[in-house]
N, C-alpha and C positions, 0 to 999 in steps of 0.2 A: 877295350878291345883293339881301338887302332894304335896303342902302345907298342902292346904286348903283339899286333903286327907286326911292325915297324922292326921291335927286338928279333922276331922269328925270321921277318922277309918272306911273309907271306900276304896274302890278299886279303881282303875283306869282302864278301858278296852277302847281300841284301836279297831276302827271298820274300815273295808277296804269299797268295791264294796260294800258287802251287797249279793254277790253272792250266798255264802254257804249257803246251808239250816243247818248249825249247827246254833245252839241259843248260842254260843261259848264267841259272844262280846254284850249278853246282860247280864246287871246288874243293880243294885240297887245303885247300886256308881257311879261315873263319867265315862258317855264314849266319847271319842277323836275319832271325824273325821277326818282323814288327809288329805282329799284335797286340800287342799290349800297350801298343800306342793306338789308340784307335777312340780317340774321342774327338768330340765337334766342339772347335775351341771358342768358335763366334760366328754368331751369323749376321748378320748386316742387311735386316729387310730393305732396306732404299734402296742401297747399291744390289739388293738380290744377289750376295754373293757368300758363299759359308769358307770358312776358314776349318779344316781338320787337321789330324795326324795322320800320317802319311799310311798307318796300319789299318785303320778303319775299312771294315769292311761295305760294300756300296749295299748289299742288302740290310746292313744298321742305317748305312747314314742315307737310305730313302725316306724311312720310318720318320729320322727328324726331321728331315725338309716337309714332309708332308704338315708337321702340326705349327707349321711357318706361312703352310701357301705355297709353297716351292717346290719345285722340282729340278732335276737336271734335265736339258734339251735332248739330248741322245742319251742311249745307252749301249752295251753292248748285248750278246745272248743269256751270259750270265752275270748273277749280283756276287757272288761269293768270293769276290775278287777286291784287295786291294786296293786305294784310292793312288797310292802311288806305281803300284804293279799293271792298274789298269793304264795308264798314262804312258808309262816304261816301258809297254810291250807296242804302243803304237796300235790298241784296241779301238776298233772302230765299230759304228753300228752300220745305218741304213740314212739314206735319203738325199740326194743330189744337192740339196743346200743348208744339207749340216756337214761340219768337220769332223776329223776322228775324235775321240774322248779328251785328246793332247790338245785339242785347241778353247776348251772351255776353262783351263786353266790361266788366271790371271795372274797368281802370285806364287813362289814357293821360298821354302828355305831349305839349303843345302850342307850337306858336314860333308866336307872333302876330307881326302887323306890326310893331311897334315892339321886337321882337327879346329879347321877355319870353320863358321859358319858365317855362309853367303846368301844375303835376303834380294830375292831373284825374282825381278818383273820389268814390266815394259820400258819401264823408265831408271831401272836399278839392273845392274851386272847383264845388261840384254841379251849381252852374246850368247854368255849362260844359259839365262833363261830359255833363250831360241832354241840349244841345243839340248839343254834339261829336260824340255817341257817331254820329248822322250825318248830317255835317259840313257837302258835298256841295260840301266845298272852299272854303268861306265863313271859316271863323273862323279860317283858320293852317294851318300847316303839321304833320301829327301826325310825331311824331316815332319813339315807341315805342307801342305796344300790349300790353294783358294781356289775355288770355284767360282765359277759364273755360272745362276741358275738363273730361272727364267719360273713365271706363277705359274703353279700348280696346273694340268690339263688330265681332258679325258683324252684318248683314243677308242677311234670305232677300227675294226679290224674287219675285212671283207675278204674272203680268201676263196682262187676257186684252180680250176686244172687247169693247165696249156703244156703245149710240146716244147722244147730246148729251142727247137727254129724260130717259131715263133714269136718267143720274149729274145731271143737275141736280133730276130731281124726289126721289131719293136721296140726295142731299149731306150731309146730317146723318148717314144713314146709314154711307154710306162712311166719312166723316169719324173715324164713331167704331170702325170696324172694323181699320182701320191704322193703326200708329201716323206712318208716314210716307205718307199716300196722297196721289196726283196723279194726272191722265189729260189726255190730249195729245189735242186735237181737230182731223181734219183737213179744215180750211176748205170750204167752199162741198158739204159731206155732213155725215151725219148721224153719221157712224162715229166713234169714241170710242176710244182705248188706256188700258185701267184698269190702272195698276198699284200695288200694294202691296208696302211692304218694313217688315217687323218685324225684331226683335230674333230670334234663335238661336243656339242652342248648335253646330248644323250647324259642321262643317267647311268650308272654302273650296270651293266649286266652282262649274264654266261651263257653263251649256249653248249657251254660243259654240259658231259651228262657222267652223273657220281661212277653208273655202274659201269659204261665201254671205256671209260678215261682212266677209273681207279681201279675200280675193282679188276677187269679184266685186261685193261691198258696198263695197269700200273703192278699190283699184288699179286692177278695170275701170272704174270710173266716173271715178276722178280723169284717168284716160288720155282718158276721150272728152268729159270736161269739155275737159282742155286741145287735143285735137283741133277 
């Protein structure tokens, strides 16, 4: 493909999930799916750290950190994203002493245009690296990713109402109260959803309920959507 650029004089763009609403990986020249790169090449219990393809999806490669003990520290809203696209776009989650997704990366490797590949970490091609870790589809093609996870955890989740003023005239506050805090504001009102999610020992449980969540949360609405 980047021959047969190079012959044309056109681009090469690398498309992840398809998540981002940027138009970022459409072009006029050749664009690369990468899913079918998407497997977990090594995982490294000591160092806690997984090595994948750059395609893999983060809803597959939770599944296999899970049967390791592992986990990733942050995440973002959704999984259906990317290992490299989520890192590319400068996807971030929640919590005043976590990084964006970009910083749990320790190691990558890169296919630049001219069909180099450059093995990219702290202490190898750093400049790169710095500038890699996210990307935003500029510098090449990622190829592999390493992670830096952290052992497996639960989260308790506690969510309750507040007004916009409030959690902004509070923000320090909050901020320093959970260790994952965020609150979702519902436009053109004042109403606020505050939720917190720590670390526990707690066992798994839902206070989902099947019928307001699914059934009329979920299937009646999808029904009178497509009505």
């Amino acid at each position: 493909v980047l021959v047969l650029a190079r012959q044309q004089n056109k681009r090469v763009k690398a498309v992840g999930g398809g998540h981002s609403p940027s138009d970022i990986a459409c072009t006029d020249g050749f664009m690369i799916h990468m899913g079918k790169m998407n497997r977990v090449l090594q995982v490294d219990t000591e160092k806690k750290q997984v090595t994948v393809e750059a395609g893999i999806l983060l809803s597959d490669l939770n599944p296999q950190l899970d049967k390791h003990g592992l986990a990733l520290s942050n995440l973002g809203a959704v999984s259906d994203v990317t290992a490299a696209g989520v890192i590319g776009s400068g996807t971030h989650n929640t919590g005043i002493k976590h990084g964006i997704l970009a910083t749990q990366v320790v190691a990558l490797t890169l296919l630049t245009a001219d069909g180099t590949i450059l093995e990219c970490s702290e202490s190898s091609n750093t400049e790169v690296f710095q500038a890699v870790r996210v990307h935003l589809g500029c510098l090449g093609v990622i190829l592999t990713i390493t992670l830096q996870c952290v052992p497996q955890f639960h989260l308790q989740e506690t969510s309750f109402p507040s007004t916009l003023k409030e959690v902004l005239d509070n923000l320090d506050s909050h901020l320093k109260k959970s260790e994952y805090f965020r609150f979702l504001w519902f436009p053109h009102s004042e109403n606020v959803s505050v939720i917190y999610q720590d670390h526990t020992d707690k066992p798994p449980s839902s206070s989902a309920n099947w019928f307001w969540d699914y059934a009329i949360g979920f299937y009646l609405l999808e029904f009178l959507l497509w009505i």
